[in-house]
C-alpha positions as CSV (number, residue, x, y, z in Angstrom):
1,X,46.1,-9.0,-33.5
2,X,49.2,-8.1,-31.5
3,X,47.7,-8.5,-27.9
4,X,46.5,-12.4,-29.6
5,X,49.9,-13.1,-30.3
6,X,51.3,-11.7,-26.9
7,X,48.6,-13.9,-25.1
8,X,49.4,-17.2,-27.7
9,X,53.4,-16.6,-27.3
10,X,52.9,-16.4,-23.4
11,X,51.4,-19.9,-23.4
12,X,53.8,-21.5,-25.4
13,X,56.3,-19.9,-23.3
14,X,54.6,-21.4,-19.5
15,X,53.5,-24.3,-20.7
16,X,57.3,-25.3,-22.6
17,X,58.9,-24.0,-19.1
18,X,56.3,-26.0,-16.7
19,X,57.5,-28.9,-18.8
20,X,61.0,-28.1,-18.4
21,X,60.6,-27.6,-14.7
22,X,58.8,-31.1,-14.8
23,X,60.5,-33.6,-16.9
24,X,63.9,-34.7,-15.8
25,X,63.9,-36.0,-19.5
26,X,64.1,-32.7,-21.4
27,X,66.9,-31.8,-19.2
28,X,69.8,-31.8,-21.6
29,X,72.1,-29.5,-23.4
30,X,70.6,-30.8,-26.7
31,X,67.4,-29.8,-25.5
32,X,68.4,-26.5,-24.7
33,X,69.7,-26.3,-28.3
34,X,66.2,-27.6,-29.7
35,X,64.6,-24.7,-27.9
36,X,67.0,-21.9,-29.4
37,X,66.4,-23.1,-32.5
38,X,62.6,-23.1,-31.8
39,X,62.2,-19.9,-30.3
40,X,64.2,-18.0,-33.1
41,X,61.8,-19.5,-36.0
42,X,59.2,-17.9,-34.0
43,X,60.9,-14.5,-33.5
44,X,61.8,-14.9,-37.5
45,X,58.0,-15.4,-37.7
46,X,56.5,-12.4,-35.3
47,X,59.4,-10.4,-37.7
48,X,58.2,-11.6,-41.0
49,X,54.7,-10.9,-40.2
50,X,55.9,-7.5,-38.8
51,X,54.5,-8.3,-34.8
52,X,57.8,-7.2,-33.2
53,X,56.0,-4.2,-31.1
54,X,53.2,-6.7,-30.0
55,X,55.6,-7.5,-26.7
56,X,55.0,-11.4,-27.9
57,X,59.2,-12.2,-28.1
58,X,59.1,-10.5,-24.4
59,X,57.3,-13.2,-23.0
60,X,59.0,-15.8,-24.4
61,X,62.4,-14.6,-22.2
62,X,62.3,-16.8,-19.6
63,X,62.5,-19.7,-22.2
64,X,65.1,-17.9,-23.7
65,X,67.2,-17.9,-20.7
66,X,66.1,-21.6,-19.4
67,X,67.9,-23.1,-23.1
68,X,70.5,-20.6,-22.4
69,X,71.1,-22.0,-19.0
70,X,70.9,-26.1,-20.4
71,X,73.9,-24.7,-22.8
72,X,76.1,-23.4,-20.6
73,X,78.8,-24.6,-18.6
74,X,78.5,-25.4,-14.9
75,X,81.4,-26.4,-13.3
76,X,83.3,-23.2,-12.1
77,X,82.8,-20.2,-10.1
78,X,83.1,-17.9,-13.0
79,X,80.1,-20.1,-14.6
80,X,78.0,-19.7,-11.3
81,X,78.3,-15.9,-11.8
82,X,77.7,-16.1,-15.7
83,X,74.5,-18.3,-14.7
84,X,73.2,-15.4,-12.3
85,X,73.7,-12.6,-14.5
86,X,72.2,-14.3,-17.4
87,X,69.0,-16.3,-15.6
88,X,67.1,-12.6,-14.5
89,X,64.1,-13.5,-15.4
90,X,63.9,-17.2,-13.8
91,X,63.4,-17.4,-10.3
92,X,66.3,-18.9,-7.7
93,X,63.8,-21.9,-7.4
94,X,63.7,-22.6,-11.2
95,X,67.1,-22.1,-11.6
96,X,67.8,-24.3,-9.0
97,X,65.5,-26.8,-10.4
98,X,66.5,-27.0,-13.7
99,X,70.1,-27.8,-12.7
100,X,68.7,-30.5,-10.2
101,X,67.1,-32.0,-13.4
102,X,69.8,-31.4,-15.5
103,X,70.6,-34.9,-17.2
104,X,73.8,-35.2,-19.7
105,X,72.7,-37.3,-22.8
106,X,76.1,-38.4,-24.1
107,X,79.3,-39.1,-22.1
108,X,81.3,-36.3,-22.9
109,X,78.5,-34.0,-20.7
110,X,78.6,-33.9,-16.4
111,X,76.0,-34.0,-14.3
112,X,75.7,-30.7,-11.9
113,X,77.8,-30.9,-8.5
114,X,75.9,-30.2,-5.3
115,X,78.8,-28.0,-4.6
116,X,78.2,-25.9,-8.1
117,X,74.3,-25.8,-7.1
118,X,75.6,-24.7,-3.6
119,X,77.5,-22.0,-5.4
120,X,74.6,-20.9,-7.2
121,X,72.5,-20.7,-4.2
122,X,75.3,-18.8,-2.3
123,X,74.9,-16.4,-5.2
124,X,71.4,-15.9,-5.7
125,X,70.5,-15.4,-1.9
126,X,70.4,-11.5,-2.0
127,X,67.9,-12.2,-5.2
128,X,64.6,-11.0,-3.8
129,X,62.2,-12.6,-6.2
130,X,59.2,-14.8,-5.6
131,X,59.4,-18.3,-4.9
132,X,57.5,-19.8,-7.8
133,X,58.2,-22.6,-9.9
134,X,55.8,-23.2,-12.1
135,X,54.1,-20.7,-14.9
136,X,50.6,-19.7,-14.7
137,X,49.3,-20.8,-18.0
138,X,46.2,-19.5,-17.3
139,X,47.3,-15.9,-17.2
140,X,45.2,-13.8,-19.2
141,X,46.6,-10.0,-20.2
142,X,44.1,-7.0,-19.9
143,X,43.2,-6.0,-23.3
144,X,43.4,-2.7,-24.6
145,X,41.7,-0.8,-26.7
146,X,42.7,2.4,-28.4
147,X,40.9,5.3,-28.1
148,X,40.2,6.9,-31.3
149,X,38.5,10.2,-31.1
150,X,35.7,11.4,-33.2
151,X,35.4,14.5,-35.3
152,X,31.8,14.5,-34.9
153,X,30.7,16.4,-32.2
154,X,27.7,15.1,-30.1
155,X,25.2,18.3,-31.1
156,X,25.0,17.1,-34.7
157,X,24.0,13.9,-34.3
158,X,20.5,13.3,-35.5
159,X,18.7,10.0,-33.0
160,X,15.8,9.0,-36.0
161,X,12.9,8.1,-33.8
162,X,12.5,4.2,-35.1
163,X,15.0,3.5,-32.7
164,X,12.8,4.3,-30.0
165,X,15.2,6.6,-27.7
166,X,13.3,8.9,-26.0
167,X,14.5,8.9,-22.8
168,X,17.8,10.5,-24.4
169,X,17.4,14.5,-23.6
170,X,20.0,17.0,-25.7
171,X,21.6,19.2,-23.1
């Protein structure tokens, strides 16, 4: 049940980040507050239904950190260097990409300077991460499956002969 929900929260998390990436639309402070929200009902929910150890609120991080990055402020230096120590699981090229798209909703937010995008460049150069952009939804995790040894011990198991085994020799 857990490694279901790890592989279901994974989706939900590349499929709402490849639309971030891709819509200049959803772009906006209050859509980074939307996603908050959203994301905390569902750790409330892995909580309630006691699925914290299934590693299904890890993969939902780089969401986490893309609506933390549509919230915060982007003007100064200081916000540059807030924006790199907070965005560690995005990549330089989604982080740059989200701030290209990022599109104020009401008049009392500014679009992102070149110059502060520049900044956050300048800052993330030494980053040696991949250069993806998009999520591959289609990632499956292994599964795993406990082993659970038996107290039987092979030399008292009795093969009946209606199943037609043989070929199977005791050693």
């Amino acid at each position: 049940v857990q490694q279901v929900f790890r592989q279901i929260f994974y989706l939900i998390n590349a499929v709402a980040l490849n639309n971030l990436l891709l819509r200049k639309d959803v772009c906006s402070w209050s859509t980074g507050m939307q996603l908050r929200f959203n994301i905390s009902q569902l750790e409330e929910w892995l909580h309630g239904k006691n699925l914290q150890q299934s590693g299904a609120a890890q993969t939902l991080v780089p969401l986490i950190q893309a609506a933390q990055l549509l919230q915060l402020k982007k003007k100064t230096s200081e916000d540059a260097e807030a924006i790199c120590s907070l965005c560690t699981s995005l990549t330089t090229q989604q982080i740059i990409k989200i701030l290209n798209l990022y599109t104020p909703v009401n008049e009392f937010e500014e679009r992102v300077t070149v110059a502060f995008i520049r900044n956050i460049q300048k800052h993330l150069q030494e980053r040696n991460d991949s250069s993806q952009l998009l999520l591959d939804f289609k990632h499956v995790f292994p599964v795993l499956f406990p082993f659970n040894p038996s107290s039987i011990t092979m030399d008292s198991i009795h093969l009946p002969a209606s199943l037609n085994l043989d070929f199977l020799n005791k050693v």
